[in-house]
C-alpha positions in Angstrom: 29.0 56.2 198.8 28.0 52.2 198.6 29.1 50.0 201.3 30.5 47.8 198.5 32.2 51.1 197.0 33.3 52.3 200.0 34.9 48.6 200.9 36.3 48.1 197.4 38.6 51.6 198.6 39.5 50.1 201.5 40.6 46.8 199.8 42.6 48.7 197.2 44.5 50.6 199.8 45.0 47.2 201.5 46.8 45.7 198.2 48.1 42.5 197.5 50.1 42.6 200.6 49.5 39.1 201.7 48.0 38.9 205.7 46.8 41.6 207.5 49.1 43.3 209.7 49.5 45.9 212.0 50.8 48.7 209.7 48.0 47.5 207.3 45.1 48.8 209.3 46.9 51.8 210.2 46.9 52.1 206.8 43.2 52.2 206.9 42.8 54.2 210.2 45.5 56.8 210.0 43.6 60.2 208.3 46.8 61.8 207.5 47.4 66.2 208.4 43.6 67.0 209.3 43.1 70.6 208.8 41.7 71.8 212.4 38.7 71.7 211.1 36.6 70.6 208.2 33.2 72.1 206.1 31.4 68.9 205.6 31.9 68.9 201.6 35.8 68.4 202.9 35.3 65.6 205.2 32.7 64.0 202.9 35.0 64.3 199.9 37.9 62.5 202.1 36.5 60.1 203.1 34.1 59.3 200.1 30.9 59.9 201.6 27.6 61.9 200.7 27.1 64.8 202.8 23.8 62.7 203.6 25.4 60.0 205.5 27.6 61.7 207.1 24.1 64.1 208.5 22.8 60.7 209.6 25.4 59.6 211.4 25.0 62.6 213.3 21.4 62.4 213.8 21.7 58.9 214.8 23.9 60.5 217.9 27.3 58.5 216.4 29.1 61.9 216.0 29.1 65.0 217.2 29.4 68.2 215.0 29.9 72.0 216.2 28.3 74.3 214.6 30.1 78.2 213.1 28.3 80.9 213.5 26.5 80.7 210.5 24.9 77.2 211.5 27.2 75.1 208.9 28.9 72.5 210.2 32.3 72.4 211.4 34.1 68.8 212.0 37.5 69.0 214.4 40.0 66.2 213.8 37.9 63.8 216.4 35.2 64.0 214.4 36.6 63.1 211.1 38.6 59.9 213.3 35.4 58.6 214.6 33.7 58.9 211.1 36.8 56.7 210.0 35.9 54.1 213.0 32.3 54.2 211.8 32.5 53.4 208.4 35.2 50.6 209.1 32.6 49.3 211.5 29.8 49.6 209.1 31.6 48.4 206.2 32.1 45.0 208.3 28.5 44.8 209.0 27.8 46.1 212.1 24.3 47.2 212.8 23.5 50.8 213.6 22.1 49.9 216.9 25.2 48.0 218.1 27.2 50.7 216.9 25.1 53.7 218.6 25.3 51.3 221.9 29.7 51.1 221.1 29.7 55.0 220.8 27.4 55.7 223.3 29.8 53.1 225.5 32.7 54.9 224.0 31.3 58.6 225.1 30.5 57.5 228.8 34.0 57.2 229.7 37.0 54.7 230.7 34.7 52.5 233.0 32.9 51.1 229.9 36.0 49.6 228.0 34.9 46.1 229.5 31.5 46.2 227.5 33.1 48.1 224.6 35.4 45.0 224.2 32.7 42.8 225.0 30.5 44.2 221.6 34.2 44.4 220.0 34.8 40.2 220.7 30.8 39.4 219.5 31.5 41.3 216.4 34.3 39.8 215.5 33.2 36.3 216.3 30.0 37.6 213.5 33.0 39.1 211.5 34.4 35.7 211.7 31.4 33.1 211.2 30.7 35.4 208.0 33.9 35.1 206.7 33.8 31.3 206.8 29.9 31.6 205.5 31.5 33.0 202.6 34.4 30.7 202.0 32.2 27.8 201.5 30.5 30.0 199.2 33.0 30.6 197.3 33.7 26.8 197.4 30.7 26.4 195.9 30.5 28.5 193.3 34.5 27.6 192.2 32.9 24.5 192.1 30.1 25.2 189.8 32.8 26.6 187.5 34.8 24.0 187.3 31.9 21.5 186.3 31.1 23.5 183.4 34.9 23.6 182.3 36.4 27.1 183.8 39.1 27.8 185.4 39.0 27.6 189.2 41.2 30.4 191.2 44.4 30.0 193.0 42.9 29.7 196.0 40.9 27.1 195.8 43.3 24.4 196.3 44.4 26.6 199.9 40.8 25.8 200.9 41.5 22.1 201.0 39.7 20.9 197.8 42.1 18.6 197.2 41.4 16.0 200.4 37.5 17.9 200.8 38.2 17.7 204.6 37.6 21.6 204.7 35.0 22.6 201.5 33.0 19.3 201.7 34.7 18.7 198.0 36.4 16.3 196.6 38.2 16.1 193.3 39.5 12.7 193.5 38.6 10.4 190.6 34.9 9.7 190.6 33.4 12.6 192.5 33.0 16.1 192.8 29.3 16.6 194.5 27.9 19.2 196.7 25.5 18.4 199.6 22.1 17.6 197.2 23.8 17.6 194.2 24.0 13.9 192.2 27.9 12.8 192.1 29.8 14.1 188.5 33.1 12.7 187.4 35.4 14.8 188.7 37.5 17.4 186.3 41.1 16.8 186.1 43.2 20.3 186.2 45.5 20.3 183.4 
């Protein structure tokens, strides 16, 4: 499945809940009565992945994956909770060599959790920067809609449009530019 597929599932299980809480991302994490174990058409069925990925992840060392004794592969409720941790990781953009280095942290025991927190804190500092990276973006692009007479959403106005002091817009009387854009009269909401 598509990262944007796979985060679209995990935003829709989210809802409209308002803030992220704790009993959200259980929400996300909990893989509710696991079977003892799992063909991989099962797990990749729960958790919407191609059997291909979820082969990859294994050859990239990120899971482990016994084998019956016909050679198919046979995933035990660990496995299918680590695939869960990968693809959250993955979905919020963490590169496959940071997470190989957070498993192979994970899989060398206890005396790694300071490191493991360590690459947890630098990815959500990334996490982070990005998600601001894309709130001026969508500044920007609210903007552009309202210059050529749309609608703007909801939250614009929670960005601070309204004084600019957070989006770098204004929408006071006489102004509404970006950075390198000329000045336009601003639109008045109705």
């Amino acid at each position: 499945m598509a990262t944007d597929d796979l985060m679209t599932r995990a935003l829709e299980a989210l809802g409209d809940d308002g803030p992220l809480s704790v009993e959200a991302i259980h929400r996300l994490t909990d893989v509710p009565d696991l079977p003892e174990t799992m063909t991989i058409a099962e797990v990749a069925d729960l958790l919407d992945l191609s059997p291909h990925t979820l082969r990859y992840y294994e050859r990239a060392g990120l899971v482990e994956v016994a084998r019956d004794g016909n050679g198919h592969r046979v995933y035990d409720a660990d496995a299918v909770r680590r695939l869960v941790f990968l693809t959250r990781m993955r979905l919020s953009g963490m590169a496959m060599r940071d997470l190989q280095h957070y498993v192979a942290l994970a899989d060398a025991g206890e005396h790694t959790v300071p490191e493991r927190l360590d690459v947890l804190v630098e990815h959500r500092d990334t996490i982070r920067r990005r998600i601001r990276e894309l709130t001026l973006s969508l500044a920007a692009v609210e903007y552009k809609i309202a210059t050529y007479g749309g609608a703007t959403g909801p939250d614009v106005h929670a960005l601070g449009t309204t004084t600019g002091t957070t989006t770098g817009i204004t929408t006071g009387a006489t102004s509404t530019a970006l950075p390198d854009e000329p000045p336009r009269r601003a639109l008045r909401a109705g």
